[in-house]
FILOVEX-359184 format. One line per 8 residues: number of its first residue (from 1); for each residue x, y, z of N, C-alpha, C. Coordinates in Angstrom, 3 decimals, m for minus. Atoms other than C-alpha are relative to their C-alpha. Layout:
NUM> X/Y/Z/X/Y/Z/X/Y/Z | ...
end
This chain:
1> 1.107/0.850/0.425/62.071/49.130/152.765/m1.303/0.785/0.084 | 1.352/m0.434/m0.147/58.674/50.237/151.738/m1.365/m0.481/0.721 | 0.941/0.386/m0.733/55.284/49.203/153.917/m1.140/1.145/m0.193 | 1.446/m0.971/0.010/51.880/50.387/152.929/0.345/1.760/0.210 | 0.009/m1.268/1.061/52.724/53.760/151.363/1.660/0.800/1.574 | m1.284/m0.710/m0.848/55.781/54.135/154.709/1.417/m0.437/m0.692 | m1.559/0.274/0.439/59.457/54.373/153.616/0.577/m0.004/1.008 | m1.217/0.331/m1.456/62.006/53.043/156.617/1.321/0.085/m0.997
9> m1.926/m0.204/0.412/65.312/54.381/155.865/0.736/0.030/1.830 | m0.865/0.132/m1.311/68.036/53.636/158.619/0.998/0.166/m0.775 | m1.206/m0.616/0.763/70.993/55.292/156.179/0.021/1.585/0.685 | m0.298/m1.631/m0.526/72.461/58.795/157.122/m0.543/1.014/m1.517 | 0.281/m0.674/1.482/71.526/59.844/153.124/m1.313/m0.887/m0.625 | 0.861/0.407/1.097/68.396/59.112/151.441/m0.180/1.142/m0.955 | 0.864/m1.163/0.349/67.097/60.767/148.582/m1.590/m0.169/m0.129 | 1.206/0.096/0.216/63.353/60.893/147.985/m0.300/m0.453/m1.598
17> 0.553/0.620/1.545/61.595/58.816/145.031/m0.997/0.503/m0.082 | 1.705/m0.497/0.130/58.271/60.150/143.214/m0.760/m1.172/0.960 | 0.951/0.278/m0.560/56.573/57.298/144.940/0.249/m0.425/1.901 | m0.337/m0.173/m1.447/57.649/57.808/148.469/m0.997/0.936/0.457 | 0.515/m0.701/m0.745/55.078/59.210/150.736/0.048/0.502/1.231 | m0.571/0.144/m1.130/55.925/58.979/154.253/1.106/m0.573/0.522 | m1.206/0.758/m0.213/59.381/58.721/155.104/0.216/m0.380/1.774 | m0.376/0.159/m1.628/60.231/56.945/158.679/1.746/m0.068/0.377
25> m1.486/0.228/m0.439/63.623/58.093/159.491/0.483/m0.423/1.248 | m0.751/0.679/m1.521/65.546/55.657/161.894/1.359/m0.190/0.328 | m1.127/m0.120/m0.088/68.925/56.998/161.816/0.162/0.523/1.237 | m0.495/m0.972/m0.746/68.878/59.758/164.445/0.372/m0.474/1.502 | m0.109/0.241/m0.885/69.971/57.840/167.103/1.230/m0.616/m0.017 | m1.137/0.641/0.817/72.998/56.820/165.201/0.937/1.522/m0.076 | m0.550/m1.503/0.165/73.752/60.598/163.892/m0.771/0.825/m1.082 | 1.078/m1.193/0.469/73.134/63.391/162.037/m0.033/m0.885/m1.761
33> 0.528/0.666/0.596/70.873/62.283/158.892/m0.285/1.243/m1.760 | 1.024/m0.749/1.269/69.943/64.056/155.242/m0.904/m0.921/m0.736 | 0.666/0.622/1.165/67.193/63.595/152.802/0.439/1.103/m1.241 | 0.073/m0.505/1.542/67.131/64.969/149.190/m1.003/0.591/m0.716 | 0.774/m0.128/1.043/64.354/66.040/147.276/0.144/m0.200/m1.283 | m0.508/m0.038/1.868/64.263/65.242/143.480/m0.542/1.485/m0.151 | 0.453/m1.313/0.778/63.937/68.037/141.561/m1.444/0.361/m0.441 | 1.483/m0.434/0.691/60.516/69.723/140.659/m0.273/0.106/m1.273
41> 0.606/0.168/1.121/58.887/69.017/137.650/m1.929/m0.441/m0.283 | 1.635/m0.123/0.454/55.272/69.001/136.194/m0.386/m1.202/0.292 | 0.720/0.732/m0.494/54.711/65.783/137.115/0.134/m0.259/1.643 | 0.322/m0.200/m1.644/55.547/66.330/141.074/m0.577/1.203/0.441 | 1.529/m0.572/m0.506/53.079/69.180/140.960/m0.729/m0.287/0.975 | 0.820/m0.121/m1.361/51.414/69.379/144.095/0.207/m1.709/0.569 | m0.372/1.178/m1.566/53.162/65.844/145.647/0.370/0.353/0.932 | m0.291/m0.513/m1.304/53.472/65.609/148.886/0.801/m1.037/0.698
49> m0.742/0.688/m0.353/56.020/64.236/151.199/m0.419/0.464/1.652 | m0.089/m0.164/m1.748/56.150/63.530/155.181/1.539/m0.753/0.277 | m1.616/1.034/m0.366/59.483/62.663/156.604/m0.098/0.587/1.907 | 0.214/0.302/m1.930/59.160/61.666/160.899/1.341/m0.402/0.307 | m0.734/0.451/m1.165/62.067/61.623/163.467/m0.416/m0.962/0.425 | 0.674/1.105/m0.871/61.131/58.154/163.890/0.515/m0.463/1.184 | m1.304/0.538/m1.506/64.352/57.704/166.529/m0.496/1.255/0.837 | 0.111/m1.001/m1.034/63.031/60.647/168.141/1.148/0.403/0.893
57> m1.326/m0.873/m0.706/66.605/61.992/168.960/0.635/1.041/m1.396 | m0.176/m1.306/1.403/66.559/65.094/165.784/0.544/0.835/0.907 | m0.579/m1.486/m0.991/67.545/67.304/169.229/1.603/m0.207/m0.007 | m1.850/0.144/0.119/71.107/65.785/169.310/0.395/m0.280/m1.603 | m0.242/1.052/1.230/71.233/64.396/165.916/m1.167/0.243/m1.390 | 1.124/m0.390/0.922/69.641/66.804/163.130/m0.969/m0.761/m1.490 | 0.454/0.501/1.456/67.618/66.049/159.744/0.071/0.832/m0.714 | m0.203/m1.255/1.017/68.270/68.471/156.950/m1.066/m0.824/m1.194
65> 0.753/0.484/0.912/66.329/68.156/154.107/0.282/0.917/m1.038 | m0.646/m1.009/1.007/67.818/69.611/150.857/m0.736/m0.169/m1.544 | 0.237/m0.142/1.669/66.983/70.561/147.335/0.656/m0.299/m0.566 | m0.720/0.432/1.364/67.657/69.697/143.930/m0.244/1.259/m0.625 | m0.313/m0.430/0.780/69.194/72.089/141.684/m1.175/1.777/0.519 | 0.186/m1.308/m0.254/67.648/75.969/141.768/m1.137/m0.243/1.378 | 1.736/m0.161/m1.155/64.083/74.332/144.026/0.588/1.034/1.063 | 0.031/m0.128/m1.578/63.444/75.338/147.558/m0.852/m0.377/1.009
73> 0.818/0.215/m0.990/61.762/74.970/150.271/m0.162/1.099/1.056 | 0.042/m0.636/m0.689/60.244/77.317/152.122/0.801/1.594/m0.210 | m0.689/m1.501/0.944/61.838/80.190/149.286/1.676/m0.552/1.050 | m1.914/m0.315/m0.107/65.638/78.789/151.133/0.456/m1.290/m0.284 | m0.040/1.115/0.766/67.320/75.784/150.238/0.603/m1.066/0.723 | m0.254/1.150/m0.364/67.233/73.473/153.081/m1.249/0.536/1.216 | 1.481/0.142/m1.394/64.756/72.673/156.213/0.578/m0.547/0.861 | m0.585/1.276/m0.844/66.245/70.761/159.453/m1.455/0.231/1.050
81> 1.053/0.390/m1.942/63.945/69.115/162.179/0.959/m0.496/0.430 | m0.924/m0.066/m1.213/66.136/69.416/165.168/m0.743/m0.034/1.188 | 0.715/0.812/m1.209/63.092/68.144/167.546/m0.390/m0.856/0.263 | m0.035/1.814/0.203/62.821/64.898/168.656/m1.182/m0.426/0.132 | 0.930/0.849/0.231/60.172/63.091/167.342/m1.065/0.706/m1.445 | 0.354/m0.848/1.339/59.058/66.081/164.719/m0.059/m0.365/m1.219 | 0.229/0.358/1.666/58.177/65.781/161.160/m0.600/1.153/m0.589 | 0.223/m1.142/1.164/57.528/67.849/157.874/m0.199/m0.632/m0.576
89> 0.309/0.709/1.123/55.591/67.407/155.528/m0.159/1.537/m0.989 | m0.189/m1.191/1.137/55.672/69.646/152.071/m0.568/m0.919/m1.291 | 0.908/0.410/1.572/53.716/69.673/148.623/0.853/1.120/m0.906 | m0.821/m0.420/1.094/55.899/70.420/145.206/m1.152/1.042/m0.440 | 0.529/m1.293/0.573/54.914/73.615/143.412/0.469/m0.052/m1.183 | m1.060/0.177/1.195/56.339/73.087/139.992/0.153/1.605/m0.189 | 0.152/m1.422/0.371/55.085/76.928/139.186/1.081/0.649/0.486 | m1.059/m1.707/m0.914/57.407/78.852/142.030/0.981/m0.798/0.084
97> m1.209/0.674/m0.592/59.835/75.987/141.930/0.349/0.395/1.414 | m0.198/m0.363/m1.081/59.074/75.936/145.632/m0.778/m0.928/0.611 | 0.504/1.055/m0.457/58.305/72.840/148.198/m0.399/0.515/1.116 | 0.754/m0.458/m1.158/55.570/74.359/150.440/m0.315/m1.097/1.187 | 0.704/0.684/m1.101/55.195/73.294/153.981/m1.361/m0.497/0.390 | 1.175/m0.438/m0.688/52.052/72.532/155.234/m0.398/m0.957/1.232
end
């Protein structure tokens, strides 16, 4: 469910929608969790995403966070927060087909 621009996922698989901004993941206390990225394209040009260990247990019970099709992240083609309570956030690059941290 969405809430003023937060996404609550409590699934082990989400993927990410263009209008998802802040994801609150509340699996990790359940088990280990992925997200998705859509694929990069000219209109997710410089979006940005946050995704929070909202269960604050990512130390037993990772988050991966994977690409679509050639992207990356971080030039490799996955990310995990494996600390509990941690979050990442990243802005699309359509140019380097590459989802910079920041």
């Amino acid at each position: 469910s969405t809430f003023d621009g937060i996404t609550e996922v409590s699934t082990p698989t989400y993927t990410l929608l263009s209008t998802d901004i802040h994801v609150s993941l509340q699996y990790t206390s359940t088990g280990t969790a992925s997200i998705t990225l859509p694929g990069l394209t000219t209109s997710l040009h410089g979006k940005s995403f946050h995704v929070k260990d909202a269960d604050y247990n990512a130390t037993n019970n990772n988050i991966t966070i994977y690409t679509t099709g050639g992207d990356t992240i971080e030039a490799t083609a996955s990310f995990t927060i494996s600390q509990n309570g941690n979050s990442f956030s990243i802005r699309g690059n359509d140019t380097t087909k590459n989802w910079e941290g920041f």
